[in-house]
C-alpha angles and dihedrals in degrees: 000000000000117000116230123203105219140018104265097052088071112100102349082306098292091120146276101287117069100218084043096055090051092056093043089050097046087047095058089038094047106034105170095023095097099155099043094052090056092054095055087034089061085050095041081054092059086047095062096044087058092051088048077070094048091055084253113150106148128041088242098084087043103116133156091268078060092057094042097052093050085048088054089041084056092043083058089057099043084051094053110274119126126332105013119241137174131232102255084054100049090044096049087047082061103046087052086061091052094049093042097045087051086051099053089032109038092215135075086233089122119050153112143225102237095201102042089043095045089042084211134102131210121252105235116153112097116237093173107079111221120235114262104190120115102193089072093052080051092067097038089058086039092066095045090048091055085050098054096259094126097146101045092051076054092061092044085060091052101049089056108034093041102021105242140174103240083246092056088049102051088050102036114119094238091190099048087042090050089056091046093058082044089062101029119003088242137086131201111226107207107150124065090023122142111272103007087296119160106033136074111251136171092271094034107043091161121061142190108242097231100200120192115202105233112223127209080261089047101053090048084049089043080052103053099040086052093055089055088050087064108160083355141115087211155010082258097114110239105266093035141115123226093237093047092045080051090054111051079047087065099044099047104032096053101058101053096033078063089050101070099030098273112135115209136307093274085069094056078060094050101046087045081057092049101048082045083057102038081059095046111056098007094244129097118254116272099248081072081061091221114178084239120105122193126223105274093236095045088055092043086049095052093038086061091045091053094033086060086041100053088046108252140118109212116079101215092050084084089068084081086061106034107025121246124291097226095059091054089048087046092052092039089057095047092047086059096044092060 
């Protein structure tokens, strides 16, 4: 291992410690993405323990060999060996490489392609169709609400009418949100979104408007979330922190959401994407495996408006919510052959 001279020669002067050093470094690249910096500083975290094991103590002896042997040591693991992990997860241990190598070293000289080095694929697309009705999320919200639980029901309502991530509920500005679908049926989510979109930041000054059509139910949702606000900026209680608030929504949503047949939070989400569908193109998503196939362009068209809706950049990222397309070709085309 090289000796340094001084302290802030150690890991491009981010400190001694290399986990350390790669929370330091996201921190000064990402300023106001605080939550996005704690989730790559956690993987970061796994990486550092492996190169404990590599005799790898300082960034300076990270190289792209590095990256390739921890991607073979998580492809172990993928194939069997040791701790079991799935593919979204080794793939998002190694994004995190390649975000934390560009903030020490302020180049993309070190990196890795997760997919090609992993030689596996996520499995995105969704084959379960969420529940739609509403009249079950009723009672659901109905139970939290007779135990005192007013504002998380309110979150529950969110996620489903406008499609949120749990996050972009509990910080959404009811109240300024309610005014905006009085002027234009529509609302812009900027606070609460995945890495730090949505909202203009010191690294980021510019910013994508991500607008969410508000439905008649929406707006009833967006009402009577306002009304719990109260003096508020948010559906946060006064006293409490964001996280705590999170995660008294997870403990108590998931059990009765259960309760009534109701997933999880992530299929309010998905039924909001397929209703946005449905009205899109006239047919029902493809994870309700309806004979009906839409145009391919009018399905492109609409997976690109509820991709932009759900807050996320990637267009094929919306299969988790909606189903694939070619399945529903391939069992179209069965259906026709018997």
């Amino acid at each position: 291992m090289p000796q340094y001279l001084t302290r802030n020669d150690h890991n491009f002067g981010f400190g001694r410690q290399l986990s350390y050093a790669g929370h330091n470094a996201l921190r000064e690249m990402m300023p106001d993405q605080f939550c996005t910096v704690a989730t790559h500083t956690q993987r970061w975290k796994q990486f550092c323990a492996w190169s404990k094991t590599q005799n790898i103590r300082e960034a300076h002896q990270i190289n792209n060999q590095t990256l390739k042997r921890y991607a073979f040591y998580l492809r172990a693991r993928l194939e069997g060996q040791g701790k079991p992990l799935s593919v979204a997860t080794a793939q998002n241990l190694l994004s995190t490489c390649n975000v934390v190598m560009k903030a020490l070293r302020n180049n993309n000289d070190i990196r890795i392609n997760p997919s090609e080095a992993l030689q596996a694929n996520r499995e995105k697309a969704r084959t379960e169709a969420p529940e739609l009705s509403r009249e079950k999320l009723a009672q659901a919200q109905a139970e939290l609400i007779m135990a005192g639980r007013e504002r998380i029901a309110a979150v529950l309502g969110l996620c489903r009418e406008l499609g949120l991530r749990s996050r972009e509920a509990v910080l959404l500005d009811c109240q300024k949100a309610l005014q905006q679908s009085h002027e234009n049926r529509k609302i812009d989510i900027e606070l609460g979104t995945k890495g730090g979109r949505g909202k203009s930041t010191a690294t980021s000054p510019s910013r994508a408007e991500r607008f969410v059509p508000v439905s008649d139910s929406a707006h009833i949702a967006l009402s009577q979330a306002a009304r719990l606000q109260g003096s508020g900026r948010n559906l946060i209680p006064e006293g409490k922190r964001i996280e705590d608030f999170l995660a008294l929504v997870r403990m108590h949503s998931g059990p009765v959401l259960k309760k009534y047949g109701l997933n999880n939070r992530h299929d309010l989400r998905a039924a909001f994407a397929c209703e946005q569908y449905q009205q899109l193109t006239g047919c029902l998503a493809p994870v309700f495996r309806d004979d009906r196939i839409p145009d391919k362009n009018v399905d492109k068209q609409a997976r690109e408006a509820i991709v932009k809706q759900l807050g996320h950049n990637r267009i094929h990222v919306v299969s988790a919510y909606l189903g694939s397309r070619k399945n529903r070709k391939a069992d179209s085309s069965r259906t026709r052959k018997h």
